[in-house]
C-alpha positions in Angstrom: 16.8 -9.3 -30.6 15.1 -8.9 -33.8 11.6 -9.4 -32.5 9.9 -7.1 -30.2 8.9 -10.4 -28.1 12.8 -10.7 -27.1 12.7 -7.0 -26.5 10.0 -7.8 -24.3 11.8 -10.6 -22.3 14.7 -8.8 -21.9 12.8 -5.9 -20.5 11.2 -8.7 -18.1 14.1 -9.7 -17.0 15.9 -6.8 -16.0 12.6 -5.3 -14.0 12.8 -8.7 -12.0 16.6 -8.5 -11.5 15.7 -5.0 -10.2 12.9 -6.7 -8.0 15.1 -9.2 -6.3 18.1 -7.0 -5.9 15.8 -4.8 -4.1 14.6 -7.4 -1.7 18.0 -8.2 -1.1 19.7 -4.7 -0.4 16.3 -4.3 2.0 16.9 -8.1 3.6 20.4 -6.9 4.1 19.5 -3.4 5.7 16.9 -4.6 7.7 19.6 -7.9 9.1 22.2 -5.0 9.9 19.8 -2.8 12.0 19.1 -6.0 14.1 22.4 -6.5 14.5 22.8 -2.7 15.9 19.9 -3.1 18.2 21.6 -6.5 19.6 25.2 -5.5 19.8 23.6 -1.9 21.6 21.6 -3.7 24.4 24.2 -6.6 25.1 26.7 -3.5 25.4 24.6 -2.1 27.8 23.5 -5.0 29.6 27.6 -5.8 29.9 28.6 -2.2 30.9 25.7 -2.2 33.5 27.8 -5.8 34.6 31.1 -4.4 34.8 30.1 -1.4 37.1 28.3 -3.6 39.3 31.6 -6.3 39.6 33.8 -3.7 39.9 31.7 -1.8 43.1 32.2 -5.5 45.1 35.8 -5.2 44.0 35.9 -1.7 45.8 34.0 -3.3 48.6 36.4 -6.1 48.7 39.4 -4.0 48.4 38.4 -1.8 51.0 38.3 -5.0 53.3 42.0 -5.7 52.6 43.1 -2.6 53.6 41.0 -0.8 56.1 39.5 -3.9 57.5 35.7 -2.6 56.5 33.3 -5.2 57.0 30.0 -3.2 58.2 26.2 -4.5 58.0 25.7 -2.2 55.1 28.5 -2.8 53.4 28.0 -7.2 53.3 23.8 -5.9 52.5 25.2 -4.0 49.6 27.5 -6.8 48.1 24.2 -9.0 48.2 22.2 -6.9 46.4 24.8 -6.3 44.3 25.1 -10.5 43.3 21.8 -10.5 42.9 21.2 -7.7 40.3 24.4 -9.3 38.2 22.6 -12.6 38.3 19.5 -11.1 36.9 21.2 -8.7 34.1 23.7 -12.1 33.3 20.4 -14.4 32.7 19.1 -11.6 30.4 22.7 -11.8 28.6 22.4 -15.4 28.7 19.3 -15.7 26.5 20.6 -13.8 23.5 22.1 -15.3 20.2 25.9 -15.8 21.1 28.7 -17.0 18.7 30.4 -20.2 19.8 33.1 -18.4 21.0 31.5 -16.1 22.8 29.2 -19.0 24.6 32.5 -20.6 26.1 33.5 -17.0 27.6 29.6 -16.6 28.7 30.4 -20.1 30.8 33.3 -19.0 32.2 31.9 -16.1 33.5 28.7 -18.1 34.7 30.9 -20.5 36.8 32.4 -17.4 38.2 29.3 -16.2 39.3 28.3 -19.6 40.7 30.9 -19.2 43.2 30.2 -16.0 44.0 26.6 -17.0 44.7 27.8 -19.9 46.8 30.2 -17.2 48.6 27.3 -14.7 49.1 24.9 -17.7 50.4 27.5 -18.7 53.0 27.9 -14.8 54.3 24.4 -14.6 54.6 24.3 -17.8 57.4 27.0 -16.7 59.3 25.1 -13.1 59.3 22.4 -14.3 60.7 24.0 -16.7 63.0 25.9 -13.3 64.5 29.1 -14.4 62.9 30.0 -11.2 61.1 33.6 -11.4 60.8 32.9 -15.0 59.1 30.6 -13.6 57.1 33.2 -10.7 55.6 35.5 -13.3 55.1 33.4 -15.4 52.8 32.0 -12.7 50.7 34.9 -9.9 51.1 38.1 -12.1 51.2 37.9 -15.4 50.1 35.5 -14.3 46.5 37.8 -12.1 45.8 39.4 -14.9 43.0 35.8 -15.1 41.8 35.5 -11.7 41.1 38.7 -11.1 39.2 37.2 -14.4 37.3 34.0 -12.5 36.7 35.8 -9.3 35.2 38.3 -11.2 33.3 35.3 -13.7 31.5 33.2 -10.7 31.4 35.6 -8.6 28.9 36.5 -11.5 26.8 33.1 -11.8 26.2 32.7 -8.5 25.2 35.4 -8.4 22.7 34.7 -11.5 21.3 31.0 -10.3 20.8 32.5 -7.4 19.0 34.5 -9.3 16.2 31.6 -11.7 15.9 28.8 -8.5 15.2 31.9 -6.7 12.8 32.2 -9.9 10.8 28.2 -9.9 10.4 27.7 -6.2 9.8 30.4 -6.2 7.3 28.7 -9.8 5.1 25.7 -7.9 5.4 27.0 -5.1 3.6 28.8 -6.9 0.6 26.1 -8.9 -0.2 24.6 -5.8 -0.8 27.0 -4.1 -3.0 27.2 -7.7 -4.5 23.4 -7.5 -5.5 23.7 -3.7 -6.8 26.8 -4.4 -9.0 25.0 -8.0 -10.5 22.0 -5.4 -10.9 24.0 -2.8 -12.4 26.1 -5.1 -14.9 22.7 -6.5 -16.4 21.0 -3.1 -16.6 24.7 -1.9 -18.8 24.3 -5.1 -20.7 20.3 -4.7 -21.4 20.8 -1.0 -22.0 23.6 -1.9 -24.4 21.6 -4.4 -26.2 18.6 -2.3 -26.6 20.8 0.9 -28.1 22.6 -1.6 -30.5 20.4 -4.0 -31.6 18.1 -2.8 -34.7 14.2 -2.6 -34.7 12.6 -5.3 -36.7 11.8 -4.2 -40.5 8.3 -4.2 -41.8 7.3 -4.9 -45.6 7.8 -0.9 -46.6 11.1 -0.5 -45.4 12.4 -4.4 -46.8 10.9 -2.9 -50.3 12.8 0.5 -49.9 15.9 -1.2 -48.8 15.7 -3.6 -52.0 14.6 -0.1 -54.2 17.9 1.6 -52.7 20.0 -1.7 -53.6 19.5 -1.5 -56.9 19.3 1.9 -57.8 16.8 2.1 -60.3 15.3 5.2 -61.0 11.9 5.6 -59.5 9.0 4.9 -62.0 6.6 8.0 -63.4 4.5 8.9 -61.0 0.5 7.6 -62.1 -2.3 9.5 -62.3 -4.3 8.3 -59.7 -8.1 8.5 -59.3 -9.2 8.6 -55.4 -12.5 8.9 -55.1 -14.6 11.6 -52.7 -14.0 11.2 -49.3 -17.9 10.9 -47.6 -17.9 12.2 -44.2 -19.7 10.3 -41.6 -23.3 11.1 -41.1 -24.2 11.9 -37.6 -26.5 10.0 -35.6 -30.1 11.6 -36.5 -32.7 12.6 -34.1 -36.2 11.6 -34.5 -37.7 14.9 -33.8 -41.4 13.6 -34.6 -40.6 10.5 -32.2 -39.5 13.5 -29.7 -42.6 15.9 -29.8 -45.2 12.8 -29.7 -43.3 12.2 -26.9 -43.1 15.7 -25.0 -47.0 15.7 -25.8 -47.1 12.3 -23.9 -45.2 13.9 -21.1 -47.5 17.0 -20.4 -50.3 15.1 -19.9 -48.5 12.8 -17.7 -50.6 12.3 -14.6 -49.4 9.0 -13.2 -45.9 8.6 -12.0 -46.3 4.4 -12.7 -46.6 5.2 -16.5 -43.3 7.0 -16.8 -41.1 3.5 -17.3 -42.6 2.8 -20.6 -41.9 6.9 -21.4 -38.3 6.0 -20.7 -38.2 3.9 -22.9 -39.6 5.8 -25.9 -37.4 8.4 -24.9 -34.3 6.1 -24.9 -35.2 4.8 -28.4 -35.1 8.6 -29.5 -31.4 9.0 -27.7 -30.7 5.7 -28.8 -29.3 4.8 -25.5 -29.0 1.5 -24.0 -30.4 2.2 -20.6 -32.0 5.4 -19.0 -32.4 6.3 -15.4 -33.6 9.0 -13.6 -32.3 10.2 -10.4 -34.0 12.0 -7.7 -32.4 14.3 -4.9 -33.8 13.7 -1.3 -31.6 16.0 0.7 -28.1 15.4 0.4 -28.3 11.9 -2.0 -29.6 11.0 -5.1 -32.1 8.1 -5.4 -32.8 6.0 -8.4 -36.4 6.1 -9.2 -37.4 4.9 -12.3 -35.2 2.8 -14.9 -35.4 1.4 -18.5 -33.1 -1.1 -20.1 -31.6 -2.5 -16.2 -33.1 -5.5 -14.5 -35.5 -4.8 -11.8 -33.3 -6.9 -9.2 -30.3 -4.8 -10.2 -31.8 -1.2 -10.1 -33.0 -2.4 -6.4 -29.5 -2.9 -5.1 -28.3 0.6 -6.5 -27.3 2.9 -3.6 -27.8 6.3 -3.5 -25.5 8.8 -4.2 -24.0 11.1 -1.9 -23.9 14.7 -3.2 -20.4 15.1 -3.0 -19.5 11.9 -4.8 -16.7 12.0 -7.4 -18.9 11.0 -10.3 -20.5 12.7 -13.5 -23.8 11.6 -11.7 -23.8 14.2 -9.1 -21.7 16.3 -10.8 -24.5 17.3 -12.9 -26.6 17.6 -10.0 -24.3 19.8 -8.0 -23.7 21.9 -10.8 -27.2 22.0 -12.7 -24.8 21.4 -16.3 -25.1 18.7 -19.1 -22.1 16.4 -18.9 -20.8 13.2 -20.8 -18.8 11.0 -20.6 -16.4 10.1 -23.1 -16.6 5.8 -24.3 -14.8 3.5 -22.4 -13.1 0.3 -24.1 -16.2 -1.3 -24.9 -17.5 1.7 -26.6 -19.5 2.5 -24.2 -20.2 6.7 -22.9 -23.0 8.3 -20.9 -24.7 11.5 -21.6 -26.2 13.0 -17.6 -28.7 16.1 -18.4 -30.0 17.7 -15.3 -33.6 17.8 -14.4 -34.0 21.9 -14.0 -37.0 23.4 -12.1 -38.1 26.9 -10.4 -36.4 25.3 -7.1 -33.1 24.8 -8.8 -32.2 20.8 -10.4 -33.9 18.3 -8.5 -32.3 15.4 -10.2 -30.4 14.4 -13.4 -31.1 12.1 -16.6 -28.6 9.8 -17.0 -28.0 7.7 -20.0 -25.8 5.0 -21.5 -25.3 5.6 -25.0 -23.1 4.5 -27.9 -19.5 6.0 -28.3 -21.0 8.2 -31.7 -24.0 9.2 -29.4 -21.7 10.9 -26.8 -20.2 13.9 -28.1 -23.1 14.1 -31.1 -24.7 18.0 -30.0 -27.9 16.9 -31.3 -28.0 13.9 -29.2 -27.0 16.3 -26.4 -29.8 18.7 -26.5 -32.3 16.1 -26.8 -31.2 15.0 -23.6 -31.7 18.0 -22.0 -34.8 18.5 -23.3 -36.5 15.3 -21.8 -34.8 16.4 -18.9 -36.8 19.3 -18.7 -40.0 17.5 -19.7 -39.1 14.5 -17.1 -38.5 17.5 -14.7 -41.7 19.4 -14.9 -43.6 15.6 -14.8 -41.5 15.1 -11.3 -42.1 18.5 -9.6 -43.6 16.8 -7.1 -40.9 14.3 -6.1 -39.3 16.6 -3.4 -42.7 16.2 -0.9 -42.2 12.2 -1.0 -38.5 11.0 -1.8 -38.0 10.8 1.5 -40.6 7.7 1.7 -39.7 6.9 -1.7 -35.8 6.4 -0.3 -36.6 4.3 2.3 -38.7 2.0 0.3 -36.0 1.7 -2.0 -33.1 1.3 0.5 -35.5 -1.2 2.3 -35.6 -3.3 -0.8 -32.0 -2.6 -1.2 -31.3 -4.0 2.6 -33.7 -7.3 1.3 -31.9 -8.1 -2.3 -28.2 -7.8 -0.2 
C-alpha cells in the first residue's frame, strides 16, 4: 500500500466488486419478479380450474338428489370438460417442480376419465338415450371428479412451497452479494484511512533533519535573478496594412485564398476559413492551410448549432476558444456589414495566440476588411451552397 499503483488496484477492485454485486442483486430481482408473474397466472389458471370442477360437482350432486338430468344441464357439463381441458393444457406447459409434475398427472388421468365419461354421454344423447347419458356423465364420473379436485389442490400447494423456496434463494443470494460487497468496501476503506501516502525526497530529508535534531543552518544570502515576463506574441502591423491595402482593391473573389494566407501569417494561425451565411446555415467558402478534398466534405452549419462558429454569427461578437490538449484554440471574428454579420472569420491558432488582445483585434479587423470584400456574397450563396454541397454529395 505504499505505492499509489496498489492504491490504484485496490480502488479497481472494489469498483468491480461493486459492478458484479450489482449484476447480481439485479439477476436476483429480475429472477424473483418472474417467479411472481408465474406463481400469479398458474394461480389463476388453477382458481379458474377449481370453479369450473366444482360447478359439475353441483351438477352432479344435484343428480343424486333431485334426479336432474335435463338437455341443458348434460350441454353445460360438456362445455364445462372442455374449457378445463383447455385451461389444464395451458397449466401443463409451464415449468413444474418434480413434485408438482406427479400431482399434474394425477390430475391429467382424472381428467382422462372424465373425458372418456363426457364422450360416452354425448352417444347415448344423441342416440335418445338420455337417462344413460346422465348416468355416465352425472353418476358414474362423479369418482373422477372428486379425483380432479383432490389432484388439483395438491398441485397447488405443492406449487406454493416450490415458488417460497425460490423466492426466498433468490433473496439471500442477494443480501449474500451486498454483505461480500459491503465487507470489502469496510476492508478497502479501512486500508486507505490507515495506510500512509508514499514519501517523496523533501519529506525523507525533513524526516532525517527532525531525527537528528540539528539546529537548522544560517540562512544564505541568495542571489535570484529578475524574473523576465513572457513577451506576447507581436503583430506585424506593416504585414497588416500592406495587406488591408490588398484587400480594398480586391476585385476578384478567386484571389482571396492567397489573402488568407497572408493574413493567417499575420495571426499566426494554422488554418483560416471564412464562412458565409445563406439563410439559415453557414457555408464554407474559401480556406487556407485545409486540404481541398477535406474543405469539400465540410457541411454547413445550421444557425442554431451549439458551436463558437455560429455563435459568433448569431451574436455578431468575437469569440475564442480556449486550447485544447494539443495546444490547440480558435479565435472566430465576425464579418460585420450595414445588413448586420454575414459571416464569421474563423481561425486555428496557437494556445499563446488565443487569449493575446492584440491577436484579437487583428482578427476582427480582417474581418471587417474580408467583410466589405464579400458584400456581395448574400446575392449568390445560394448557388454557391449548392455547388458546394454538390461536391460534398460527390467526395462522400
Amino acid at each position: 500500500m505504499h505505492r499509489r499503483g496498489t492504491r490504484i488496484a485496490v480502488l479497481c477492485l472494489l469498483l468491480t466488486a461493486g459492478g458484479s454485486a450489482g449484476f447480481v442483486v439485479w439477476s436476483a430481482e429480475r429472477n424473483v419478479h418472474r417467479l411472481d408473474q408465474d406463481h400469479e397466472r398458474k394461480s389463476t389458471t388453477i382458481d379458474g380450474l377449481l370453479t369450473s370442477i366444482a360447478t359439475i360437482a353441483s351438477a352432479q350432486q344435484a343428480y343424486t338428489d333431485y334426479g336432474r338430468r335435463d338437455v341443458a344441464s348434460l350441454t353445460r357439463v360438456s362445455l364445462l370438460v372442455d374449457r378445463i381441458t383447455t385451461d389444464a393444457a395451458g397449466l401443463r406447459a409451464t415449468r413444474q417442480s418434480s413434485v408438482s409434475s406427479e400431482r399434474l398427472e394425477e390430475f391429467w388421468t382424472a381428467l382422462s376419465a372424465l373425458m372418456s365419461a363426457e364422450s360416452r354421454a354425448r352417444e347415448r344423447l344423441a342416440g335418445g338415450d338420455d337417462l344413460g347419458a346422465a348416468e355416465a356423465i352425472l353418476a358414474s364420473a362423479r369418482e373422477h371428479v372428486n379425483a380432479l379436485i383432490s389432484s388439483l389442490r395438491a398441485f397447488r400447494s405443492t406449487e406454493l412451497q416450490s415458488y417460497q423456496a425460490a423466492r426466498a434463494a433468490a433473496a439471500l443470494r442477494s443480501r449474500v452479494a451486498l454483505g461480500v460487497l459491503a465487507a470489502l468496501w469496510a476492508f478497502g476503506l479501512v486500508a486507505f484511512a490507515v495506510s500512509p501516502w508514499p514519501r517523496t525526497a523533501q519529506n525523507d530529508m525533513t524526516a532525517r533533519a527532525a531525527d537528528v535534531q540539528e539546529p537548522p543552518p544560517a540562512p544564505a544570502v541568495v542571489e535570484t535573478a529578475p524574473v523576465v515576463a513572457a513577451t506576447p506574441p507581436s503583430i506585424d502591423l506593416r504585414a497588416a496594412a500592406a495587406l488591408s491595402a490588398d484587400l480594398s482593391q480586391l476585385t476578384d473573389q478567386n484571389d482571396i485564398p492567397p489573402l488568407l494566407a497572408r493574413a493567417a501569417n499575420i495571426l499566426g494561425a494554422r488554418g483560416l476559413i471564412i464562412w458565409m451565411g445563406a439563410g439559415a446555415e453557414l457555408f464554407a467558402v474559401a480556406a487556407h492551410g485545409y486540404d481541398e478534398a477535406l474543405l469539400a466534405r465540410i457541411r454547413p452549419i445550421p444557425r442554431q448549432a451549439d458551436n463558437v462558429t455560429a455563435a459568433a454569427w448569431r451574436n455578431g461578437d468575437l469569440i475564442t476558444l480556449p486550447a485544447d490538449a494539443d495546444g490547440v484554440g480558435a479565435i472566430v471574428a465576425p464579418l460585420l456589414g450595414p445588413e448586420g454579420c454575414a459571416g464569421v472569420l474563423a481561425a486555428e491558432v496557437s494556445g499563446e495566440r488565443e487569449p493575446d488582445e492584440a491577436t484579437q483585434a487583428m482578427a476582427m479587423i480582417l474581418a471587417s476588411q474580408f467583410a466589405g470584400v464579400l458584400a456581395a456574397w448574400p446575392a449568390a450563396s445560394t448557388a454557391d451552397g449548392e455547388k458546394r454541397l454538390d461536391r460534398q454529395a460527390a467526395a462522400s
